[in-house]
C-alpha angles and dihedrals in degrees: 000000000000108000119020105228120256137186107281093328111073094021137181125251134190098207121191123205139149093359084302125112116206138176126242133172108199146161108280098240107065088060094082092099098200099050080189098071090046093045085048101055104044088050078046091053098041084051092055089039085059092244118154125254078237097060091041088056099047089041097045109004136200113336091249090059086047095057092052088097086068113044095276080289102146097179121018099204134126087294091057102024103108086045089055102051096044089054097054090033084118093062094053126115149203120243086236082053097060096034082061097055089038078061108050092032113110103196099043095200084084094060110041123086124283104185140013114212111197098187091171094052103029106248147122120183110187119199096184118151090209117077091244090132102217085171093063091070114056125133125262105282088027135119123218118183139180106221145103102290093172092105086060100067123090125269095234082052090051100116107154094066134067 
C-alpha cells in the first residue's frame, strides 16, 4: 500500500471501469473530477473577497498550473479515464489489503470508503463525513450524489465486515 488511509485526507475509493471494481487509497484532492468548476470558483470567491486578478495568479496561478497535481488532467471522465488510472496504479489496492488494515485501525473511519466512482456509468456518490462536496464537482452528463453507497460494493470487495 501506497498510501496508509487516513481521515478525509488519503482516502479509499471503490472505482468502476470497464465492468471492473477496484480499490484505490488516495490523496483526497484528485478526486474533484471537473478541475474547471473548481478553478472557477476559487477565481469566483477571491473576486468577492476583493483579491486582484494578480494575487489570484501568483496564489493560485493559470488553470493549467492548477491542474499539475493531477497529472495536467483537467477533467477524469469516460474520455481520461485510462490515463487516470494508469497515473494513480500505484495507489491501488487489493480488497485483503484493506481487510487487514480494517483489522489493526483503531479508529475505522480511516479505513472505510469515502467515494464510489462509477466511470462506466457516470457517476460519482461521495459518503464522506466531511463537507468536501465531491459531489460538487462532477463532469457535464454526470451525476454526482451524497448518500450511503456501501450496499453498492460487491460482495467479493466487501473488506470492513467479517
Amino acid at each position: 500500500m501506497e498510501l496508509a488511509p487516513e481521515y478525509c485526507e488519503n482516502i479509499v475509493v471503490g472505482v468502476i471501469h470497464k465492468r471492473l471494481f477496484e480499490w484505490y487509497v488516495t490523496p483526497n484532492d484528485i478526486w474533484f473530477l471537473d478541475l474547471n468548476i473548481m478553478y472557477d470558483g476559487i477565481k469566483k470567491w477571491y473576486a468577492e473577497e476583493g483579491r486582484t486578478e494578480k494575487r489570484f495568479m501568483h496564489e493560485v496561478g493559470d488553470f493549467e498550473h492548477y491542474c499539475g497535481f493531477r497529472y495536467g488532467i483537467a477533467v477524469v471522465d469516460t474520455d481520461t479515464a485510462d490515463k487516470f488510472l494508469a497515473k494513480i496504479g500505484r495507489y491501488r489496492v487489493e480488497t485483503e489489503e484493506l481487510r487487514e488494515w480494517f483489522g489493526i485501525e483503531d479508529d475505522k473511519r480511516n479505513v472505510l470508503p469515502i467515494l464510489l466512482v462509477d466511470l462506466d456509468s457516470r457517476r460519482l456518490i461521495s459518503y464522506c463525513p466531511e463537507p468536501l462536496g465531491y459531489e460538487n464537482y462532477v463532469p457535464a452528463g454526470w451525476k454526482g450524489e451524497y448518500k450511503d453507497f456501501l450496499g453498492l460494493v460487491p460482495n467479493g470487495k466487501i473488506y470492513w465486515l467479517k
